[in-house]
C-alpha positions in Angstrom: 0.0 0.0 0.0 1.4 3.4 -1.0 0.6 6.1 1.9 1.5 9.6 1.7 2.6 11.3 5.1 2.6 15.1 6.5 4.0 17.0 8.7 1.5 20.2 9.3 3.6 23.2 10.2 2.2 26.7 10.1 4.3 28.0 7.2 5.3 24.9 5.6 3.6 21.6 5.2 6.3 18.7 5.2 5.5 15.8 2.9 6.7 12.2 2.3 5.8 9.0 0.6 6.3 5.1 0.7 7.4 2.5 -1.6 4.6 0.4 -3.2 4.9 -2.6 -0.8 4.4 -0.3 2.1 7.6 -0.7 3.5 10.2 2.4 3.1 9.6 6.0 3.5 11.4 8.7 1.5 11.0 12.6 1.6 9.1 14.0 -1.4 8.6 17.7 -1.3 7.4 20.7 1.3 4.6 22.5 0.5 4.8 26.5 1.5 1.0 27.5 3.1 -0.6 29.7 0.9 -2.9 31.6 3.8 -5.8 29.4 2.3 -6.0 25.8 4.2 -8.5 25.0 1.2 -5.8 25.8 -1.4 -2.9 23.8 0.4 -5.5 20.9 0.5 -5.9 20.5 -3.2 -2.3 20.7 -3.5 -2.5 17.7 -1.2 -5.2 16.2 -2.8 -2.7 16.9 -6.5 -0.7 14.9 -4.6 -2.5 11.9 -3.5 -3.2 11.6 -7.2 0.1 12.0 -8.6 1.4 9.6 -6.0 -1.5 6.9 -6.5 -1.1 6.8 -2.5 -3.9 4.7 -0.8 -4.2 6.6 2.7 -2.5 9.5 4.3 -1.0 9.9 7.7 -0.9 13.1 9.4 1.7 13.8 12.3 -0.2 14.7 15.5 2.4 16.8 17.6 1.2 15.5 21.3 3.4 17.0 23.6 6.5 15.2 25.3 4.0 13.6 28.4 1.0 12.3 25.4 -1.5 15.0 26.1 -3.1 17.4 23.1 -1.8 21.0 23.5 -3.0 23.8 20.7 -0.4 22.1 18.2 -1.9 19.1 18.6 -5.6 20.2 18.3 -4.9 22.1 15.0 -3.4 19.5 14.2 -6.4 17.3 14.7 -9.2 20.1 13.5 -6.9 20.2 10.2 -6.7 16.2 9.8 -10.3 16.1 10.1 -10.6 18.6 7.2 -8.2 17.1 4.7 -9.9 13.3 6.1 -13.5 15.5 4.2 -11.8 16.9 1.1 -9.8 13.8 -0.1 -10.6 10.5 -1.5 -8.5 8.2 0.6 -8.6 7.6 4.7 -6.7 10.4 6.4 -5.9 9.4 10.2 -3.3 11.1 12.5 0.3 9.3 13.9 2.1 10.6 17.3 4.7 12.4 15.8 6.8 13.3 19.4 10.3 14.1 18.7 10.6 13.7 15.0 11.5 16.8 13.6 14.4 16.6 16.5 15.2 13.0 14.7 14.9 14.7 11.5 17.3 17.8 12.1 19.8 15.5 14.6 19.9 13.5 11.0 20.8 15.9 8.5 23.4 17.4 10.9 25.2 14.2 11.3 25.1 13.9 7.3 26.7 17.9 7.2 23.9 20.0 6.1 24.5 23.4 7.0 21.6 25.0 8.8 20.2 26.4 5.4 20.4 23.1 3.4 18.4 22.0 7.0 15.9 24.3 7.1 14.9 23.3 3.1 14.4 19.7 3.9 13.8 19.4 7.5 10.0 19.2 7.3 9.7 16.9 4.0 12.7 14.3 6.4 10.4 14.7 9.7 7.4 14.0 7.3 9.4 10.5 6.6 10.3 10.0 10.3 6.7 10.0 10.6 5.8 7.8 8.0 8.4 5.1 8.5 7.3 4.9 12.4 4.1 4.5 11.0 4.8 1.4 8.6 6.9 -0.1 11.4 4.4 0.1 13.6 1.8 -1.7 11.1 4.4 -3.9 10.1 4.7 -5.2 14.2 1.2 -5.3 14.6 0.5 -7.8 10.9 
């Protein structure tokens, strides 16, 4: 199953795909908002096409002790919108600590904070997504 996964930010929307068979998660692309949540979810939507991807995952930022703080519950109230305006089953994935995971990454590979601030949210969008497939790969 090909999922697509995001990482909602306020200015940029962090997005990454898997492999066919479900199992690997690259980075695709980050989408900049446009001030219009409708407009940035038919970019999404372009996407799910384009990608032929069967669900989507969006990150859920819970803070650090699991509880739902105002990140979290946009978040949510945004998952809930996308889960209306696309054709696949949207559902949200604890995304603690992953753009941490993400940036701790591309420093160890030497990315200078510029070439880190480009990619960070399309990486922590495939931290996301690979914890996801892991997780359904333990549970099947």
């Amino acid at each position: 199953m090909r999922v697509l996964a995001l990482d909602l930010g306020t200015k940029r929307i962090g997005v990454a795909v898997s492999d066919r068979s479900g199992t690997i998660a690259t980075p695709l692309t980050v989408i900049t908002r446009s001030g219009r949540t409708a407009d940035d979810h038919t970019r999404i939507a372009a996407l799910v096409a384009e990608e032929e991807a069967e669900r989507v995952v969006v990150g859920l930022p819970l803070s650090l002790d699991g509880r739902s703080g105002p990140a979290a519950k946009a978040a949510q109230a945004e998952t809930e919108l996308l889960a209306a305006a696309l054709p696949v089953p949207v559902e949200s994935f604890d995304e603690r600590l992953t753009t941490v995971t993400a940036e701790r990454a591309l420093k160890e590979a030497g990315l200078r904070t510029e070439g880190r601030r480009r990619v960070v949210d399309k990486v922590a969008a495939a931290v996301i997504l690979q914890a996801w497939l892991d997780r359904r790969a333990g549970a099947g």
